[in-house]
MISELO-199510 format. One record per residue (C-alpha): residue number from 1; residue in one letter; x, y, z. Coordinates in pm, whole numbers, plus 50000, padded with zeros to 5 digits. Example, Ala and Ser with C-alpha at 12.3 -4.5 7.8 and 13.67 -1.06 7.14 Angstrom:
2
BAZA   resi   resn      xx      yy      zz
BAZA      1      A   51230   49550   50780
BAZA      2      S   51367   49894   50714
//
This chain:
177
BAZA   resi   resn      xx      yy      zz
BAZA      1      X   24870   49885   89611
BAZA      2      X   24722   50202   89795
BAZA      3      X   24873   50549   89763
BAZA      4      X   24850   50687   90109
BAZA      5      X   24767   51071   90203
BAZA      6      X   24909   51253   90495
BAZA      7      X   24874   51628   90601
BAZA      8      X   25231   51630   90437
BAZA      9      X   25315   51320   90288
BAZA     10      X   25205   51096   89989
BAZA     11      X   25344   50743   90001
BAZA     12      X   25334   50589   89650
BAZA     13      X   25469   50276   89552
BAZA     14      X   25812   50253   89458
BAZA     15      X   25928   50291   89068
BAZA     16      X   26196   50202   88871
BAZA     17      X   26237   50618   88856
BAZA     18      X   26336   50627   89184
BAZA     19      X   26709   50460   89154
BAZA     20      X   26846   50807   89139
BAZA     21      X   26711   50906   89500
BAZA     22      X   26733   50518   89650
BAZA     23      X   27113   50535   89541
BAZA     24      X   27160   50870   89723
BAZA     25      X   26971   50709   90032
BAZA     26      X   27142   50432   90049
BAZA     27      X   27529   50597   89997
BAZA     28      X   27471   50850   90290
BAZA     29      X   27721   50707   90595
BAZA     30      X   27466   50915   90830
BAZA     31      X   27154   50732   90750
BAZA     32      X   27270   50390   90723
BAZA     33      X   27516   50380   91043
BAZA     34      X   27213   50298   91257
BAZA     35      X   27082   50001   91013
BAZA     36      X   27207   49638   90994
BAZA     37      X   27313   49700   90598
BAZA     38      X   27660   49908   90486
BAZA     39      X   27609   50154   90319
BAZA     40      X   27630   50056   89884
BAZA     41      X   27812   50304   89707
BAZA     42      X   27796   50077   89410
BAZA     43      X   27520   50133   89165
BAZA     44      X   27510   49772   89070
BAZA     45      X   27413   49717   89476
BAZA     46      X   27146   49987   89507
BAZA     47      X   26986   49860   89146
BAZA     48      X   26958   49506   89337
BAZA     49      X   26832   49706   89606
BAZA     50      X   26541   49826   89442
BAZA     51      X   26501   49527   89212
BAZA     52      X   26459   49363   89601
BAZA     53      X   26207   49638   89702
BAZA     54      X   26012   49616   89391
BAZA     55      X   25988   49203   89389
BAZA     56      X   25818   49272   89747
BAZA     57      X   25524   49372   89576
BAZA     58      X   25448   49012   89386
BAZA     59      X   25539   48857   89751
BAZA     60      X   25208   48994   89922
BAZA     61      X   25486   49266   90091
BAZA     62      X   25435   49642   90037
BAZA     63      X   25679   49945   90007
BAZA     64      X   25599   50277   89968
BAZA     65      X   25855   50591   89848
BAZA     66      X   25800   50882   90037
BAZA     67      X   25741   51208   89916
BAZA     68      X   25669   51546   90088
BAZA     69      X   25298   51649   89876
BAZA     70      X   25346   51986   89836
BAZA     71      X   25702   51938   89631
BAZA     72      X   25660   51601   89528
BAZA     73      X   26021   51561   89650
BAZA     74      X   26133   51202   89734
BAZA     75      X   26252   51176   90119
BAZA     76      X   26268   50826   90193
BAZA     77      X   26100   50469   90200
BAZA     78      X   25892   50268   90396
BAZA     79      X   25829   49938   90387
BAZA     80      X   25585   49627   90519
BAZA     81      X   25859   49297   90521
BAZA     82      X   25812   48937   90643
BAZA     83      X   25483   48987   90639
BAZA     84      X   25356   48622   90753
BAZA     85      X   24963   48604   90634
BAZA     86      X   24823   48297   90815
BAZA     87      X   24947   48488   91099
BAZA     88      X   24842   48841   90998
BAZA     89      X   25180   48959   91130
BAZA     90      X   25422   49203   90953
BAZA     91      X   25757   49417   91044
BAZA     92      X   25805   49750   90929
BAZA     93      X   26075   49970   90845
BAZA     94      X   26124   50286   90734
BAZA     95      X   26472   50547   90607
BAZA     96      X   26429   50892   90575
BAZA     97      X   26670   51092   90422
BAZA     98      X   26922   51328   90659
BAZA     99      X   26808   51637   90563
BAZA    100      X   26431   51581   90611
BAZA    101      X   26531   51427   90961
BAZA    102      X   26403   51581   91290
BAZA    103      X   26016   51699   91126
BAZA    104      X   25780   51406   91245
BAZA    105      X   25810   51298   90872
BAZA    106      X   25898   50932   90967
BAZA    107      X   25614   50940   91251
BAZA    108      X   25359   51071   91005
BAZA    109      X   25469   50787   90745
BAZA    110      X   25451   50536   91002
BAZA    111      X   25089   50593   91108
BAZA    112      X   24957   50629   90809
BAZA    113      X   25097   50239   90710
BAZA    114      X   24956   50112   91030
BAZA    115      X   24621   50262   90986
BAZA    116      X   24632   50109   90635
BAZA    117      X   24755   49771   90742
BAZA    118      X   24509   49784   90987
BAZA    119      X   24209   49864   90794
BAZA    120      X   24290   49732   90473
BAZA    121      X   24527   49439   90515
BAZA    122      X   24331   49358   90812
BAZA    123      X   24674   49294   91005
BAZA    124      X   24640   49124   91375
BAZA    125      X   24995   49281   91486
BAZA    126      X   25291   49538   91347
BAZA    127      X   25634   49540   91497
BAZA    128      X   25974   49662   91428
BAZA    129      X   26278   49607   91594
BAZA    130      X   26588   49862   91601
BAZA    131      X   26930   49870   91672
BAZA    132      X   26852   49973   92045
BAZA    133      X   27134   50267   91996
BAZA    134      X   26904   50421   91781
BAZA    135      X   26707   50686   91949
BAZA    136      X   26587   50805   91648
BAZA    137      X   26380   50508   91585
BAZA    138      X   26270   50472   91935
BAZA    139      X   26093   50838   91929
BAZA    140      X   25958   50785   91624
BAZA    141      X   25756   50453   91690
BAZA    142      X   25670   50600   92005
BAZA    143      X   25497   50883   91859
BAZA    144      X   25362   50682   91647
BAZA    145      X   25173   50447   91892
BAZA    146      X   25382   50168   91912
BAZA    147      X   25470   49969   92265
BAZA    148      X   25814   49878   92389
BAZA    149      X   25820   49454   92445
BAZA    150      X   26147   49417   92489
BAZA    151      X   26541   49414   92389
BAZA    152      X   26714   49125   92230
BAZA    153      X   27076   49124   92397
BAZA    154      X   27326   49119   92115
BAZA    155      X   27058   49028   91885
BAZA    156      X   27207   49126   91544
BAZA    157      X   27547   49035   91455
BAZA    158      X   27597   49374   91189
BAZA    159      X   27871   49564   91059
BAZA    160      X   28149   49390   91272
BAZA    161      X   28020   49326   91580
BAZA    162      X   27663   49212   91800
BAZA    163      X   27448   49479   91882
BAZA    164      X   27158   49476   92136
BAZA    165      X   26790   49496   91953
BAZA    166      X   26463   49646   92069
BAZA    167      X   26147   49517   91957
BAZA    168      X   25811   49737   91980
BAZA    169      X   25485   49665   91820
BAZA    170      X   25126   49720   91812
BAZA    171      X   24805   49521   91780
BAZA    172      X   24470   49599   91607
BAZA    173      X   24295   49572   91943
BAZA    174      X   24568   49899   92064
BAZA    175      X   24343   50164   91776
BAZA    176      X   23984   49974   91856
BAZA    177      X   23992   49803   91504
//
């Protein structure tokens, strides 16, 4: 797997060194109240958690930690899932942590995976779907290129009730690739 350059960012694949800042991800109320998982104050959880992450790689799935390049700081993940080769189809995700929200960082992450699933994976189509609350999310695939197709009513049963899910995406043929 690639490491990716940004202006600010490397993306590196994710490490067993990186359960310290996963586990402090994944136990912060703010950034998980807008994803379909609780937040997993239990270590045991967040190891399976990155156990998970790290078996993506030996699935033909990628995942990249976050860092900001000129600290080397970790800030968040972001992920290829379900990717579906005959297809040539894959969702994305990505969780930045609170205090790096609001600075493009998730934007800047997010095009830099599509141009590499793009050009490298040679990927037909990305999409990723949101809890359609989430405003957040919406900006930042927006900025990043991505075109609204759509909201699921009461797609995803999560965290006690249904919640309505948007779905945006983008095709090779959207950059000229």
């Amino acid at each position: 797997m690639k490491t990716l350059e940004t202006t600010r960012l490397l993306l590196r694949k994710i490490t067993s060194t990186d359960m310290n800042n996963i586990q402090k991800l994944v136990t912060d109320d703010d950034v998980t109240a807008l994803l379909d998982w609780d937040t997993s104050p239990s270590q045991n959880d967040n190891q399976h958690f990155l156990a998970t992450l790290l078996q993506k790689y030996t699935q033909s799935n990628v995942a990249w930690a976050i860092l900001l390049k000129e600290t080397d700081e970790f800030i968040g993940v972001i992920e290829f899932s379900d990717y579906r080769h005959e297809e040539k189809i894959t969702d994305m995700h990505c969780v930045i942590a609170k205090q790096y929200w609001r600075n493009d960082y998730a934007s800047e992450a997010t095009q830099a995976i599509i141009r590499y699933g793009f050009s490298e994976l040679k990927l037909e189509r990305i999409q990723a779907s949101y809890f359609a609350e989430n405003i957040r999310s919406e900006r930042v695939l927006q900025k990043a290129g991505l075109f609204y197709e759509g909201t699921q009513r009461h797609g995803k049963f999560a965290k006690g009730r249904y919640h309505d899910i948007k779905l945006y995406a983008i095709l090779r043929s959207d950059l000229g690739y």
